[in-house]
Each structure stands twice: as C-alpha cells, then as structure tokens.
N, C-alpha and C positions, 0 to 999 in steps of 0.2 A: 162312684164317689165313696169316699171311705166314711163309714157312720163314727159317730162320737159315741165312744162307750156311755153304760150308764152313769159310772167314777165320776168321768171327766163333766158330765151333763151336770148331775148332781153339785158338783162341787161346783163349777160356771155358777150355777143358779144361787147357791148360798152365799160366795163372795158378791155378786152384782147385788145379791137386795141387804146384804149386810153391809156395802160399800154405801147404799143410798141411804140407809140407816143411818148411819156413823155421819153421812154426809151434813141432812139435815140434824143432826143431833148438837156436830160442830156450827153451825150456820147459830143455829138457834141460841147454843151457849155461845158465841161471840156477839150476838147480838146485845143477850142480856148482861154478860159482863162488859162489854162497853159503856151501855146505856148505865149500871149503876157505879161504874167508875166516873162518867161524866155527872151524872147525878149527883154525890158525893163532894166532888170537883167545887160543880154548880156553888151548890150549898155555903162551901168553904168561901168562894169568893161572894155570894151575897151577903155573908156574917159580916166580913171584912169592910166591902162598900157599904152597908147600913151601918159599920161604928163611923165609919171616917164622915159619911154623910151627915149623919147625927151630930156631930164634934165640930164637923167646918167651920159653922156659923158661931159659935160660943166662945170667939175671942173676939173684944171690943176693937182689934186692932183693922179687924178685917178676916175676909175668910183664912183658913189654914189648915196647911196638912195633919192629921193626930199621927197617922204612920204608927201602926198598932207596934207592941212592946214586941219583939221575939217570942217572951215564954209565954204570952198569954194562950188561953186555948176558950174561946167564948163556945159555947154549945158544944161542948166537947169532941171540938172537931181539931185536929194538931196543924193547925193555922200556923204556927212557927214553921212546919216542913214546908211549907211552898214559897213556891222564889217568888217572892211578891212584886209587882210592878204598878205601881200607884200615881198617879197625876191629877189635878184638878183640871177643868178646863172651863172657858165660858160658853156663853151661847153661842157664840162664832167660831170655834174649835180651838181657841189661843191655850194653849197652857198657863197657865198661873204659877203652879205650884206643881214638884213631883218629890219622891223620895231618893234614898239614896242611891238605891237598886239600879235606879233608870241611869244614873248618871248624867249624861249630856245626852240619853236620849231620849224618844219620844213618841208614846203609844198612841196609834193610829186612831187621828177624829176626823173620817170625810166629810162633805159633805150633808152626805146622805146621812150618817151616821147622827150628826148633829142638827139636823132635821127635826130624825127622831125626837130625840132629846129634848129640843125646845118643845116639843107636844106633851110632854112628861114620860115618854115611854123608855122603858128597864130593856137593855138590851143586853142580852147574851150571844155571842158569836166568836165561833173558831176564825181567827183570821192571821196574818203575819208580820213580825215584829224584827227591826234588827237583820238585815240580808236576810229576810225568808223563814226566819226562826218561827215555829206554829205557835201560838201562843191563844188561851182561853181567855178573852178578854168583857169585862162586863164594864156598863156605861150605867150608872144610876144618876139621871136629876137631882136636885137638890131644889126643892118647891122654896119663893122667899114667895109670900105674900101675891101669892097666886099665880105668879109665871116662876119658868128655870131656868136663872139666871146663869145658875154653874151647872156641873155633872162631875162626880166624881168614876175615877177609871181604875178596876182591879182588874192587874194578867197577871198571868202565872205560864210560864211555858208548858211545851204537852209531849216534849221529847219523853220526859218522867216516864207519861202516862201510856205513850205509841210504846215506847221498851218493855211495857208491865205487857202489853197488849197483845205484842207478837211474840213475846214469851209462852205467852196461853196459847196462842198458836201450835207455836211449836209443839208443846207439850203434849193439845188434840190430836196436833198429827202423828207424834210416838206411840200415842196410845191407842190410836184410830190402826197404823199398820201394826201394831203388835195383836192389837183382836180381830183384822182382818188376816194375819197370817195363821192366828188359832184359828180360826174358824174352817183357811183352808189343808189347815192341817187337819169343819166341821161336818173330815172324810175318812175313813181306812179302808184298806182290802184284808179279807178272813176269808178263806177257805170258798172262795169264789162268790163273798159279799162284798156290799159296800156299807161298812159299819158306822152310824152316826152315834157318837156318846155326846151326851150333855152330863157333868156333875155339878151338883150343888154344894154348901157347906151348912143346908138348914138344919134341921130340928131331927128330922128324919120324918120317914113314915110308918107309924106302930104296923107289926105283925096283923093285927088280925085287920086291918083296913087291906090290908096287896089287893086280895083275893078281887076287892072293888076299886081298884083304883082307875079301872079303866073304862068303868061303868058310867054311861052318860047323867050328868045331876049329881053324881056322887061328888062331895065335897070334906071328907075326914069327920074330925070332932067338932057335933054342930056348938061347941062353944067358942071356939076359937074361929070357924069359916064363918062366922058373921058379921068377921072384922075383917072378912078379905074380900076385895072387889070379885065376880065376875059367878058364874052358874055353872060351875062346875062339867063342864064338856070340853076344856082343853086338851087332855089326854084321850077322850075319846074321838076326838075330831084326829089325832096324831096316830091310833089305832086304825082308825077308815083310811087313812093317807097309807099305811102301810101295805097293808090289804089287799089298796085295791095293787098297788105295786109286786104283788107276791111277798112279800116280805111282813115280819116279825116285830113287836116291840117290848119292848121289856125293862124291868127296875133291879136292881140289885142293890142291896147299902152301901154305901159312901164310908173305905175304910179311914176316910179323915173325918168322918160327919156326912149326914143329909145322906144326898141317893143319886144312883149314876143312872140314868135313862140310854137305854143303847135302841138304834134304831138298825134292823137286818135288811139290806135288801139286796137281792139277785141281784149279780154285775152283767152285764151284757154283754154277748159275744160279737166277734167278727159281722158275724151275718143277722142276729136278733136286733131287733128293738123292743123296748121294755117301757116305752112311754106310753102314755093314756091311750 
C-alpha cells in the first residue's frame, strides 16, 4: 500500500479542521443574522399593528383603518420600506376593513388563528399569502371592554428578506473557499520540508522579547498582555508540536507589519512515516 507523504497528511488535516471551522463559524453567523433580521422585521410590524390598533376605535363612526402615512418612521425604524398589508378582521375571521396594498385580496385568518385572538393573544407567524407568496404576518387583538371583538393584521412579504439572506450565504461561501484554498495553499515544500507560514499585520514583536517568545507563560509587555485573554503558552505548545515531529519553528518580521511564524518539518519519504 502506497503511504501518504507527510505534505499530503499535513495539509488533509489543516483543510478538514479548517473546513469544520468555517463550517460552524457559517452555521452560527446565519443563524444570528437571521434571527436579528427577523427581529428587526418583528419590531417594525409590532410599531405598525399598536398604531393602527390604538386609532381603530377613535372614530364615532365605527372602527377603521388609520393605514400609517408613507414618510412616517415611529421608533426610528423605516416603516415606509416595507410593503405593508394591513386588514382588520372580527372575532369570526370576517375582514372589515383592509388597505390599499391588499387590493381585493385577503391576509390569511384560520380558524386556529382566530381562536387565538379571541383569547387576546399577539401572534407572530411566517405563513403564505397571494399563490404562496411568504409573507411575515402579525395578528394583534384589539381589547373593547374586556373581550376582542376585532384584531388588527400587519404582513409584509419576506422575498426582501430570503434575497438579503442568501446573499450572506453566498458571500460565507466565497469567503469560506478563498480561506480554505489559503490554508491549502496552510503548506509548501523547501529543501525537503514542509513549510507552514502564518503572517500577521500586528503591532510587531519588540527585539529584545524574540529571545522569549517561545518560553511557556511568557506573554510580552506586562502592560498591554493584561488586556489579552489567555496564559501565555500558545507558542510554546506550537514549539512541542514541532519537536516532537523533528521539525523547527521560527518568527521573522512582517515586511508589511506584525510577524511571519514559519513552521519546518521533515517531508516523508517513499518508505518513512513521520507520524506520532
């Protein structure tokens, strides 16, 4: 059986745990950029159903729509941008009242929905409008004198928001392969090594600390390392990984700024293996 050089081994191992890296790193940012785009969202439609809710009642004529202005912007959220879809309905789902948006159509009250409602509860739910169109739709009550006779209804579709979303997508993913292909580019071969460089663009590290950089505990200028997480044995932990490998590690300055860390280790022949 033909052995896997040390190159190839080496460089397998840095792309697989920097691919799981990047993986959870994306998971995590799409999580939270969802969550405070919905959030956000949220917000904007609760501003919206508490004015209209609040205003319903305040015409002797009967309830009625207020259907906020265009330029208004209540809690400085840009309420004008969203495509507003507004209706009144009663406690049986009837619509009453909608704005101009909806035209002759008509934001979904099931059931179930208006169940809720008559309990007094606030609902938020992604559902769909219009052949399938997704739309962020909120149900607020309107309390008269202790039951909820009406419930006012703010959607907004979320085509907007799925296009902002999978934009980020993509982007994690350009940016996930372009630092997974540096990383496997996080290899070279020299003079029958396998060279690992990391550069920085920091601060640098003064002359007379080199000598201890590599020193377990050591952490630079004890003014500034007491603003920095962690106990000072990262590089010496990266020195023992060398080591035991037969191999070298080393700093040199960074002719753009900060320090290039190179890591030496013996490439493996035909016939050796070089692992633990």
């Amino acid at each position: 059986m033909t052995r896997v050089g040390f190159k190839a081994r080496l460089t397998l191992w840095h792309a697989a745990a920097t691919t799981a890296i990047l993986l959870v790193a994306a998971v995590s940012a799409d999580w939270l950029l969802a969550r405070a785009v919905f959030s956000q969202l949220d917000a904007a439609l609760l501003v919206i159903g508490e004015t209209e809710a609040g205003s319903a009642l305040d015409n002797p004529a009967g309830v009625h729509l207020h259907d906020l202005d265009a330029s208004a912007d209540p809690a400085s959220l840009r309420l004008n941008r969203l495509d507003k879809l507004v209706q009144i309905i009663d406690n049986r789902g009837a619509v009453l009242l909608r704005n101009a948006t909806l035209r002759d159509s008509e934001l979904p009250a099931p059931a179930s929905l208006v169940a809720r409602l008559c309990k007094g509860e606030t609902v938020l739910e992604t559902t769909s409008w219009n052949d399938g169109e997704p739309i962020r739709l909120l149900t607020l009550p309107i309390s008269v004198a202790g039951s909820y006779p009406f419930a006012v209804q703010v959607g907004t579709s979320l085509r907007p928001t799925y296009a902002f979303l999978r934009t980020a997508r993509v982007l994690w993913l350009v940016r996930s392969i372009a630092v997974l292909a540096a990383v496997i580019a996080s290899v070279a071969a020299a003079n029958g090594e396998a060279v690992l460089s990391i550069a920085d663009s920091g601060p640098g590290i003064p002359a007379a600390h080199l000598p201890r950089i590599f020193d377990r505990f050591f952490r630079g200028d004890p003014a500034r390392s007491g603003d920095v997480p962690g106990f000072g044995l990262g590089l010496s932990i990266c020195r023992t990984i060398a080591d035991r490998y037969h191999g070298v590690i080393e700093m040199v300055p960074n002719p753009a700024g900060g320090s290039v860390f190179s890591a030496r280790l013996p490439l493996a022949s035909s016939g050796d293996d070089h692992g633990p």
